[in-house]
C-alpha positions in Angstrom: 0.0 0.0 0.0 1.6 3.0 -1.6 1.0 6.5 0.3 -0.3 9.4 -2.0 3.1 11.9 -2.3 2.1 15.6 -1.9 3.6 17.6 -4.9 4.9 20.9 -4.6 5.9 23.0 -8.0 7.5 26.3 -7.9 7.8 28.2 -10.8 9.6 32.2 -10.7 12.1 34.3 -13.0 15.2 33.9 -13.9 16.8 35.3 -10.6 13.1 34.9 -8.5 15.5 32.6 -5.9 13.0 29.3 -6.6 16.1 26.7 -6.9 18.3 28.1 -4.0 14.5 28.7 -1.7 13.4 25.0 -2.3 16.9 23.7 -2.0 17.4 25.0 1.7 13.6 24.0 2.8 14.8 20.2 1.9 17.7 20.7 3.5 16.4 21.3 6.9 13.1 18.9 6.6 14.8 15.2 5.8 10.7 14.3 5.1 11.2 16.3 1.8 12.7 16.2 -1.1 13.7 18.5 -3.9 14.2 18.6 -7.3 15.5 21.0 -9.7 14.1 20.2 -13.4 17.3 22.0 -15.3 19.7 19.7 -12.5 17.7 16.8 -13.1 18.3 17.1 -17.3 21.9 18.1 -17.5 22.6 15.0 -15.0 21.1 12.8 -17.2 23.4 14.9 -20.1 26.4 14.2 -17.9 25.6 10.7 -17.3 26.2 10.2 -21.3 23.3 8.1 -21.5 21.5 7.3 -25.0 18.7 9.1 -23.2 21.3 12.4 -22.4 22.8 12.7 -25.9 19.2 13.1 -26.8 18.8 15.9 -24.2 21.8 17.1 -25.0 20.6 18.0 -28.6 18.3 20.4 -27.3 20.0 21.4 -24.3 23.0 22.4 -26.5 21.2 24.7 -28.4 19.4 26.4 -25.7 16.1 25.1 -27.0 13.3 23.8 -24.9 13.5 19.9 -24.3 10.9 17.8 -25.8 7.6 17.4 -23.3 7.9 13.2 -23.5 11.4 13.7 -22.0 10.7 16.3 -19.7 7.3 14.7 -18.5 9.2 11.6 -18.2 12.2 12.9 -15.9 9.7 14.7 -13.8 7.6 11.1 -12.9 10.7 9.2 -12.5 12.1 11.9 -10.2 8.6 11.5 -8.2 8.4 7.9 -8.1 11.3 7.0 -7.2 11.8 10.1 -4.2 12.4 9.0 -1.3 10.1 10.7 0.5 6.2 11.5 0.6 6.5 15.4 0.0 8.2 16.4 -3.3 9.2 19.8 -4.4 10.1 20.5 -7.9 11.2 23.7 -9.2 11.6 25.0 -13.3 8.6 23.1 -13.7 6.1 23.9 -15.8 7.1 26.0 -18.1 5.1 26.0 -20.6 1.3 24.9 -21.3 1.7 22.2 -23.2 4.0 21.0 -20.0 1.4 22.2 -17.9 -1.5 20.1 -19.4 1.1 17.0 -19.7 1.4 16.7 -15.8 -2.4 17.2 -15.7 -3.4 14.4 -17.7 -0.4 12.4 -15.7 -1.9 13.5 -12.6 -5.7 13.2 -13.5 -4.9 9.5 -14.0 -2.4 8.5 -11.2 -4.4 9.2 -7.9 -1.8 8.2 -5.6 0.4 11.5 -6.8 -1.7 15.0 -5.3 -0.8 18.5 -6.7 -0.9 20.6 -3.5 0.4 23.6 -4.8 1.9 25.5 -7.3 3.9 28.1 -5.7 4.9 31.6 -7.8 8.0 33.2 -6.4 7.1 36.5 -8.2 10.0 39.5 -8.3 10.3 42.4 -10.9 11.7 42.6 -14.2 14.3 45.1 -12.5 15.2 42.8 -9.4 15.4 39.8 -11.8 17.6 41.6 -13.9 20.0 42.6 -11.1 20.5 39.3 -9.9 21.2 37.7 -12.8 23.2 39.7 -15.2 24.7 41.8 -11.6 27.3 44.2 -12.8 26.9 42.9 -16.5 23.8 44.5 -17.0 25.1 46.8 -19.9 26.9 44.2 -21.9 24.4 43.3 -24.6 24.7 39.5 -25.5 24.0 38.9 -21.6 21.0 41.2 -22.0 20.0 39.8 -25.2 19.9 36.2 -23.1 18.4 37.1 -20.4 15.5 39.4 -22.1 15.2 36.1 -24.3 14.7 33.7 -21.2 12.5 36.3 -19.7 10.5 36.0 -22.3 10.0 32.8 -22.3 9.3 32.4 -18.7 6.3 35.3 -19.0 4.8 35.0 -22.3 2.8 31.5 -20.7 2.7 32.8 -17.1 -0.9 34.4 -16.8 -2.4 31.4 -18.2 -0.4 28.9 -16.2 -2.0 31.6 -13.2 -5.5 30.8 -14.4 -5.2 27.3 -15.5 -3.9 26.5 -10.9 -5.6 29.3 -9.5 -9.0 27.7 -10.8 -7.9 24.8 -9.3 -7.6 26.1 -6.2 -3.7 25.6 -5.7 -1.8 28.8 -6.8 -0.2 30.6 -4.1 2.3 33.9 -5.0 4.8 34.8 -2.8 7.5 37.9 -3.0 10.5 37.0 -4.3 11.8 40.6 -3.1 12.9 40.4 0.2 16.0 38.4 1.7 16.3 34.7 1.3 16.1 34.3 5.1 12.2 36.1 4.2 11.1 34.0 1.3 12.2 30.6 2.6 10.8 31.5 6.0 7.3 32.1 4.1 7.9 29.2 1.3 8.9 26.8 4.8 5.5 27.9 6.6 3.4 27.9 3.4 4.5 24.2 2.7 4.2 23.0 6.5 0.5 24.7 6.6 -0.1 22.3 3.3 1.4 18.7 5.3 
């Protein structure tokens, strides 16, 4: 008798924080476990697996990887966690990856979506963190304008599409780290 695992995705900005956030909450609760979609792909890339020269492809182009093999890392990550509560960050983002898990989720019961957390920060703050004291040279602009982009053209309907379901909780991705993992930590405890 398998128990039902409590899922956890957080999506944000380049620079919102959401990898460094979920990493520390895992740290300090061994009953959780995280998982970083981008880690999760370019480990299977560095395990030079049939299965990462295929990623690899994709990866080394900077071009999204194909939804079967994205899907597919995300429920193997799942099911074979070792623990009940599962945090997953990068993840989805896009619709078609949205509706993917959806489908996955609508048929396996013993897998519930608790909550699809938003760490939202500005343009401006993203911008700082990322690119820092580079922010006038232009080809690190150019890339980071471009992966903006591609993080906010889906966003508002990925809003809609969880916030109808009830599971869409935003939190500022402004303040220290201490103050977003502090709330991210509370959030997720309220949920368990």
């Amino acid at each position: 008798m398998s128990n039902t695992k409590k899922l956890f995705l957080i999506i944000g900005a380049p620079g919102s924080g959401k990898t460094t956030d979920a990493e520390l909450i895992a740290k300090k609760h061994p009953n959780i476990s995280h998982y970083s979609t981008g880690d999760m792909l370019r480990a299977e890339v560095a395990s030079q697996s049939e299965r990462g020269k295929e990623i690899n492809k994709y990866i080394s182009k900077g071009e999204i990887v194909p939804i079967n093999i994205v899907i597919e890392t995300i429920i193997n990550a799942i099911k074979s966690s070792p623990t009940d509560i599962i945090i997953i960050d990068g993840y989805p983002r896009s619709l078609e990856q949205m509706m993917e898990l959806d489908k996955y989720l609508q048929k396996n019961q013993d897998i519930e979506l608790v909550s699809v957390i938003e760490v939202a920060v500005s343009e401006e703050t993203a911008r700082d963190r990322v690119l820092g004291r580079a922010r006038g040279a232009d080809d690190n602009n150019e890339v980071f304008n471009n992966r903006m982009r591609v993080y906010t053209e889906p966003l508002q309907e990925i809003r809609d599409f969880y916030r109808q379901k009830n599971v869409l909780k935003v939190i500022s991705g402004e303040g220290s780290i201490e103050e977003i993992v502090s709330e991210m930590e509370n959030f997720i405890q309220s949920k368990i």
